[in-house]
C-alpha positions as CSV (number, residue, x, y, z in Angstrom):
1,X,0.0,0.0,0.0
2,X,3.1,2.7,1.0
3,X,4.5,2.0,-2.8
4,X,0.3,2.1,-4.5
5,X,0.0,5.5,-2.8
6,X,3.1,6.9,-3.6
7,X,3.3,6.0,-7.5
8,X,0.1,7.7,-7.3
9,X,1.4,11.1,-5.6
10,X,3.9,11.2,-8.1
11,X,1.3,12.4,-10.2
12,X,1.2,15.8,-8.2
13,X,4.8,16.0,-6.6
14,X,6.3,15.9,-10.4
15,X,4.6,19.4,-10.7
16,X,6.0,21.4,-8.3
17,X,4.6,24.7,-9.5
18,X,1.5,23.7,-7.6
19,X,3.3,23.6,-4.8
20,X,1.5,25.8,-2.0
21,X,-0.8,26.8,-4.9
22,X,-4.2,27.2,-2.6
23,X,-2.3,28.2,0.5
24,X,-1.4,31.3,-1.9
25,X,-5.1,31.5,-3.6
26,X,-7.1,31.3,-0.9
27,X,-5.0,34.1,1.1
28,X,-4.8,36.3,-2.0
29,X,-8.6,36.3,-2.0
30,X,-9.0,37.4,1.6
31,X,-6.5,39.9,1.1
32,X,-8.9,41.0,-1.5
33,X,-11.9,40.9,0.7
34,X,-10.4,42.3,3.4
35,X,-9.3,45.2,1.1
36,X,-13.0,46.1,-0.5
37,X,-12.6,43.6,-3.6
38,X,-14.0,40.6,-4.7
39,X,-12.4,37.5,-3.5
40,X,-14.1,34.9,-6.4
41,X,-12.4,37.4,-8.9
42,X,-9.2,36.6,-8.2
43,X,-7.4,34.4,-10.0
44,X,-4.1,31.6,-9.7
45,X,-3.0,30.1,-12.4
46,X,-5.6,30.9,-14.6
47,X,-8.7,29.3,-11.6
48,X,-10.8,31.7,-9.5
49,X,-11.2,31.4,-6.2
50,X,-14.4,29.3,-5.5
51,X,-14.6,28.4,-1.6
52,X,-17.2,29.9,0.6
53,X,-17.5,33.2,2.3
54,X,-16.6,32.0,5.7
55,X,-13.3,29.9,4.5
56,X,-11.9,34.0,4.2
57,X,-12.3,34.3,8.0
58,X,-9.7,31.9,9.1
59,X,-7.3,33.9,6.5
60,X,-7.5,37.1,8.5
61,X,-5.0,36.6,11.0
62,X,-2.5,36.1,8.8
63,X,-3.2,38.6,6.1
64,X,-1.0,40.7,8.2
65,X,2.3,39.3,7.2
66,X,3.9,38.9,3.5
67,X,2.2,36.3,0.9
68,X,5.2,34.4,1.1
69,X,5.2,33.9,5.1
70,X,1.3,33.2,5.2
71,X,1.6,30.2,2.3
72,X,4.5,28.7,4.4
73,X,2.3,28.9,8.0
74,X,-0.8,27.5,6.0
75,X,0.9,24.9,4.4
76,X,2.9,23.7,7.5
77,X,-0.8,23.7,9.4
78,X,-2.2,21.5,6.8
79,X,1.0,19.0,7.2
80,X,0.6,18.8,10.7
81,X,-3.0,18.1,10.7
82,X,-2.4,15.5,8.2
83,X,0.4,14.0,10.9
84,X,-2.1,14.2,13.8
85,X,-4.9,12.5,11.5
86,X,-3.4,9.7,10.6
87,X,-1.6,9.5,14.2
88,X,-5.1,9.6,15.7
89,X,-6.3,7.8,13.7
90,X,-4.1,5.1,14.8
91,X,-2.4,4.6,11.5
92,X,1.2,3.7,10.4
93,X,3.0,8.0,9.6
94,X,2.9,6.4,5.6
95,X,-0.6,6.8,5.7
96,X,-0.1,10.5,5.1
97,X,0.6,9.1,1.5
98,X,-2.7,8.6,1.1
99,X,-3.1,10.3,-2.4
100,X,-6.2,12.7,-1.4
101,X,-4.9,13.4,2.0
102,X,-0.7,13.9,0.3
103,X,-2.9,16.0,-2.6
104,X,-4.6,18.4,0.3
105,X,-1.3,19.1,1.7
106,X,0.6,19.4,-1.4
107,X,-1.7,22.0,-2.6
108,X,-1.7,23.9,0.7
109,X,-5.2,23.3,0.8
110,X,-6.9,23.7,4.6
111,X,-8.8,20.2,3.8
112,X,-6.8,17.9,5.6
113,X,-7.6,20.3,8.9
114,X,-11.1,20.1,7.9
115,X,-10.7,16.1,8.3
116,X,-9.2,16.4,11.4
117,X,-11.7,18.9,13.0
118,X,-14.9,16.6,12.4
119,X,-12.9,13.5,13.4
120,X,-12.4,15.6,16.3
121,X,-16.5,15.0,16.6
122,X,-17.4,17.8,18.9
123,X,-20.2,20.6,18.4
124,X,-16.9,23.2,18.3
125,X,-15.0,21.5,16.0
126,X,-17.9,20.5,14.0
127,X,-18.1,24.9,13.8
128,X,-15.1,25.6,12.9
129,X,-15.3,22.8,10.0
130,X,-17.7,24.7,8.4
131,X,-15.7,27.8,8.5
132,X,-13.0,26.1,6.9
133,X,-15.3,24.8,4.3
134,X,-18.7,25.1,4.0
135,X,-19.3,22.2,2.3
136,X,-18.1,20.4,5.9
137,X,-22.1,20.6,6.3
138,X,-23.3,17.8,3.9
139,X,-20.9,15.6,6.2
140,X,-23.1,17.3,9.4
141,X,-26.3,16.0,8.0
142,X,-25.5,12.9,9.8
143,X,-24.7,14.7,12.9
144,X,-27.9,16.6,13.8
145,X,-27.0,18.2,17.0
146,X,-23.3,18.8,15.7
147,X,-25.1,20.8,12.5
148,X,-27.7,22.9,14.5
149,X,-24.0,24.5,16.6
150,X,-22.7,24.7,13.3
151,X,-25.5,26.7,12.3
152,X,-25.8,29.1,14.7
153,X,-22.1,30.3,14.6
154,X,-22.4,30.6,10.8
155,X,-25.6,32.5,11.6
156,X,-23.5,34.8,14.1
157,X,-20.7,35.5,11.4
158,X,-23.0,35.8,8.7
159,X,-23.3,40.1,8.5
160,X,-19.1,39.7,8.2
161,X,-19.3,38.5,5.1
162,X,-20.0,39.1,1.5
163,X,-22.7,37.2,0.8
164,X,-24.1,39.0,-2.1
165,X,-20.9,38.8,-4.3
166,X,-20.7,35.0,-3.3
167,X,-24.1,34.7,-4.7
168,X,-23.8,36.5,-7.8
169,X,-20.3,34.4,-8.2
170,X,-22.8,31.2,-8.4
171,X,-22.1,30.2,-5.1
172,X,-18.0,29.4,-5.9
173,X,-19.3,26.6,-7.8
174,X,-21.0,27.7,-11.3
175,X,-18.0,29.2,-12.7
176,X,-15.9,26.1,-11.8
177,X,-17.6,23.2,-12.7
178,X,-15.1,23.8,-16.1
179,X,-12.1,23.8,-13.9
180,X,-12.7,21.0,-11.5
181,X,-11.7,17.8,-11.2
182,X,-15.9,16.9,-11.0
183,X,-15.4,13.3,-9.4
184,X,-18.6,13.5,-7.3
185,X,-21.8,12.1,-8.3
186,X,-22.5,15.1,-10.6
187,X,-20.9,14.5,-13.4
188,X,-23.6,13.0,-14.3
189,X,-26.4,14.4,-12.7
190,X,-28.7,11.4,-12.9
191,X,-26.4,9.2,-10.8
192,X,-26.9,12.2,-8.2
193,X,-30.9,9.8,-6.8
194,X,-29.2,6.5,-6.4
195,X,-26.0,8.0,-4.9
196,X,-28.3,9.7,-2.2
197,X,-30.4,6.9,-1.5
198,X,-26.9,4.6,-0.9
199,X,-25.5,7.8,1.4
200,X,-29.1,6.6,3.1
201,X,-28.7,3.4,3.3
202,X,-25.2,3.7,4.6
203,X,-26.2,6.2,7.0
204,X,-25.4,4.0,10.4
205,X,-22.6,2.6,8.7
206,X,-19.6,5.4,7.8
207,X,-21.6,6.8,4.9
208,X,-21.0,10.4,6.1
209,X,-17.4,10.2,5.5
210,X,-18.4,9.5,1.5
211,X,-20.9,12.3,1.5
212,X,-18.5,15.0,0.5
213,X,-16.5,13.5,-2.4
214,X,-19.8,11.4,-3.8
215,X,-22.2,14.0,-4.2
216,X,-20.6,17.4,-3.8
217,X,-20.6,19.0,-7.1
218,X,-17.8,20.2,-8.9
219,X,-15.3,18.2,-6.6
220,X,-11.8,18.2,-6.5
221,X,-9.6,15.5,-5.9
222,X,-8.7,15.9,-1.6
223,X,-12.2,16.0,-1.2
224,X,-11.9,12.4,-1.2
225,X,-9.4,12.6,2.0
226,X,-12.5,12.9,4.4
227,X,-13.2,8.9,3.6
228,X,-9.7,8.2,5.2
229,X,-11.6,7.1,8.4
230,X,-13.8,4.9,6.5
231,X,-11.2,3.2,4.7
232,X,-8.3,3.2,7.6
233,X,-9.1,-1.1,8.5
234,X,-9.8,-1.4,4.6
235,X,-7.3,-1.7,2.6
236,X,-9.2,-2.3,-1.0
237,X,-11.3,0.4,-0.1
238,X,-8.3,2.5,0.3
239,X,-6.1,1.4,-2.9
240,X,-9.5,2.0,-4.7
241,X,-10.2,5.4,-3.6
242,X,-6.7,6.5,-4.1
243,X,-6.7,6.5,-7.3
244,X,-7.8,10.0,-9.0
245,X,-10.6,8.6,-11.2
246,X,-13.8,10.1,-10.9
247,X,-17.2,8.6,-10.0
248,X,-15.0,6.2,-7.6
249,X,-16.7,7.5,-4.3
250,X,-19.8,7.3,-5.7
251,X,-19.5,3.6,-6.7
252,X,-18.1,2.9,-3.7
253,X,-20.9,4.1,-2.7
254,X,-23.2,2.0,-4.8
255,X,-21.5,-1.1,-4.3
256,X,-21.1,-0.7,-0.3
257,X,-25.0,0.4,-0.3
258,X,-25.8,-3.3,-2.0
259,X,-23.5,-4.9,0.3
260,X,-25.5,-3.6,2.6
261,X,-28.8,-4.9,1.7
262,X,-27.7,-8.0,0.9
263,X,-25.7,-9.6,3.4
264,X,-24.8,-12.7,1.1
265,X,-22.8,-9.9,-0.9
266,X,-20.8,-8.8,2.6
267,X,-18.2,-10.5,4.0
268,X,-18.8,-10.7,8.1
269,X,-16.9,-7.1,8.4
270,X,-19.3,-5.3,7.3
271,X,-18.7,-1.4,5.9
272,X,-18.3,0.2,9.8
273,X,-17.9,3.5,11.1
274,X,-14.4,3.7,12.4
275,X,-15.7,5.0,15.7
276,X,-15.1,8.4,15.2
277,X,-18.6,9.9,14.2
278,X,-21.7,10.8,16.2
């Protein structure tokens, strides 16, 4: 498994230009925000910026200091929650190969602390998830109480924030459905039924950690990280879903979801949360 995931990385590591890329983006576009522009208008490498409103708050502390210093402090926090992940996770340190997870934090992308906060599985962390990403609340759907705390502090933050450009922007999303990887569900919009009814059916049984990366649209590749608890004691599972092909979550999905319902399909270890969700 070490040598499957790291052929796979090689995909990304052999392009070092990327290198920090979101890290970069994503504080360029609070920099802009916090400056009276319009953060989806700005640009790296030819992509806008397409995350929600609230992921500029967490950017603010550190739109202080140069562009350079704040891509090195955001990539060195995704690392580290990578690290603690798998550590808590109780995984050999090579699982930070995992391709989605080694993607995140090659990108400087904030999702591998995103992971981290709802394995965390507490109504604060659950908060500040969704602040990270908004998107943290399709996983929440299967945490009721954890989604209502989530709620009310995006409620309390919500005159902060430029909601009317994000909505005029398409919500991040219309304007990057080109751009995107698209592995989710919606790529083809009329898988999006059965995928939800197997998210359903799933629902007691570590479906939540496939929400994100089966049925968001306009997907990128880390989304699939947030499955790593799911696929931590499941090797296949894991070799499958590290490889950047999309529609993979969502057959997973499918196939785990009939597995389900028909017991002669599973083998005695059923799909199982890996204790770490509500």
């Amino acid at each position: 498994m070490p040598a499957w995931f790291a052929v796979i990385d090689l995909l990304w590591i052999a392009n070092p230009s990327v290198l920090g890329i979101d890290a970069r983006h994503y504080q360029r576009a609070a920099n802009a925000w916090l400056g009276g522009g319009n953060p989806w208008a700005v640009t790296e490498s030819g992509i806008a910026y397409a995350s929600g409103p609230h992921t500029l708050l967490i950017y603010f502390p550190t739109s202080v200091v140069p562009i350079e210093l704040s891509t090195a402090i955001w990539f060195s926090f995704g690392a580290l929650a990578a690290i603690w992940l798998v550590r808590h996770l109780q995984l050999p340190i090579w699982w930070v190969l995992f391709p989605p997870l080694l993607h995140a934090v090659w990108n400087g992308n904030p999702q591998s602390i995103l992971v981290a906060l709802l394995v965390i599985n507490t109504p604060w962390a659950a908060a500040l998830a969704t602040i990270v990403k908004l998107y943290a609340g399709l996983q929440l759907l299967f945490r009721p109480r954890q989604l209502i705390a989530a709620g009310a502090v995006l409620a309390v933050t919500l005159p902060l924030l430029p909601w009317q450009l994000y909505l005029e922007e398409g919500l991040g999303v219309a304007n990057h459905l080109t751009t995107a990887w698209n592995g989710s569900a919606w790529r083809f919009p009329i898988l999006v039924p059965p995928t939800l009814l197997g998210l359903w059916v799933l629902r007691h049984r570590g479906g939540e950690w496939l929400s994100i990366p089966a049925v968001f649209p306009a997907t990128q590749f880390y989304y699939v990280s947030s499955v790593l608890p799911l696929v931590a004691r499941r090797p296949k599972l894991a070799m499958a879903l590290a490889l950047p092909v999309p529609l993979m979550a969502p057959l997973v999905v499918g196939l785990l979801a009939l597995a389900e319902l028909n017991p002669r399909l599973s083998r005695p270890s059923r799909v199982a949360d890996s204790g770490v969700s509500a």
